[in-house]
C-alpha positions in Angstrom: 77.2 97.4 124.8 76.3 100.5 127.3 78.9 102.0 127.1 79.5 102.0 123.1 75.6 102.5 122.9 75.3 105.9 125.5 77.9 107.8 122.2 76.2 106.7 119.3 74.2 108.3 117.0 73.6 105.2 115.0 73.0 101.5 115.9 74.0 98.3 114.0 71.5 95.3 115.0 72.6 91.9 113.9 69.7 89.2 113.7 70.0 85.8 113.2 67.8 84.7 110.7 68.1 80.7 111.3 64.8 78.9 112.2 65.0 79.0 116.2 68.0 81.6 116.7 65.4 84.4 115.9 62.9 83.4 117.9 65.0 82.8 120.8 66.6 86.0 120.5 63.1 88.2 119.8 61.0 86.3 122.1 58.8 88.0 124.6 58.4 88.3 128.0 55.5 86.3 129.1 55.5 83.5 126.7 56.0 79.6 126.2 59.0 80.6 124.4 60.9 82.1 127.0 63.0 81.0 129.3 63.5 81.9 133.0 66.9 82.1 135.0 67.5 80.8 138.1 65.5 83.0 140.6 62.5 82.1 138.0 62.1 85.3 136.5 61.0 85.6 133.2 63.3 86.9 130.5 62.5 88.2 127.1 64.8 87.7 124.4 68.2 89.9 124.1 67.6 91.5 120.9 64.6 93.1 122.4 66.5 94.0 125.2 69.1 95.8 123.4 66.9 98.0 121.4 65.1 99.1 124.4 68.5 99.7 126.2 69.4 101.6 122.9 66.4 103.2 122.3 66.9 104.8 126.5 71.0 106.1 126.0 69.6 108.1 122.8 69.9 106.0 120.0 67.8 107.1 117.1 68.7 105.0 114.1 69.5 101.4 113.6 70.9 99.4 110.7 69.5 95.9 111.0 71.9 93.3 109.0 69.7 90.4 108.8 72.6 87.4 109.2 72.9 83.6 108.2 70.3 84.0 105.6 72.8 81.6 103.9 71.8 79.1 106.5 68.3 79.9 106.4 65.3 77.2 105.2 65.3 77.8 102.2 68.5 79.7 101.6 68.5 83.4 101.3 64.5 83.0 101.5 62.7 86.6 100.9 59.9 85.2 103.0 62.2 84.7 106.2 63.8 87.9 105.6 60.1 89.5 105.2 58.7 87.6 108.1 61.9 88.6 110.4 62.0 92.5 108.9 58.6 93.2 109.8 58.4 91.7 112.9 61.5 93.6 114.2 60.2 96.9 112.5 56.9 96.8 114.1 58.8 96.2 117.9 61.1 99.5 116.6 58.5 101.7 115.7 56.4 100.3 119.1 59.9 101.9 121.4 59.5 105.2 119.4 62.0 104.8 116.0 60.6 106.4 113.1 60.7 103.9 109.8 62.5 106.4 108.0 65.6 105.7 110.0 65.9 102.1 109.7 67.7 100.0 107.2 67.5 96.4 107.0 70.4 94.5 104.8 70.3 91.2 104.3 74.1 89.3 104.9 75.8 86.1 105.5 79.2 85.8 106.9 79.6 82.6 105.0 78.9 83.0 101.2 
């Protein structure tokens, strides 16, 4: 991921939209919803940590292809997609992307 991230203009973010894999994945430092490795240090979730680590090796634009929607509750809910889009926007614009270049796309890999 370093490496392919340190030459790239672009980013392409894929988010799991099921219940539970989101969450996991965007959770934050700090909370009941995080878990902690072995040494007991706390760990935030890894899609947060790659658009930090993308945001440092000069990464200014991200596509963000929200995934499984297929497998979402309900299926290919706008709400979840919403929810998950704004949530994951807000954290972008908060490590210094500008809304313009950002493009969420809602996929499955399924149907």
């Amino acid at each position: 991921m370093i490496s392919g991230a340190a030459s790239a203009d672009c980013g392409l973010l894929v988010v799991a939209a099921t219940t539970g894999e989101f969450e996991a994945g965007f959770a934050r430092g700090g909370g009941s919803n995080v878990s902690s490795n072995a040494g007991g240090n706390v760990m935030c979730g890894q899609t947060r940590e790659h658009i930090v680590l993308s945001r440092g090796l000069g990464v200014t634009q991200f596509v963000v292809a929200v995934n499984k929607l297929d497998a979402a509750d309900p299926a290919w809910s706008e709400e979840r997609f919403d929810y998950i889009r704004q949530r994951v926007l807000d954290f972008l614009k908060e490590n210094g992307f500008k809304e313009r270049k950002i493009t969420f796309v809602p996929v499955s890999g399924l149907t």
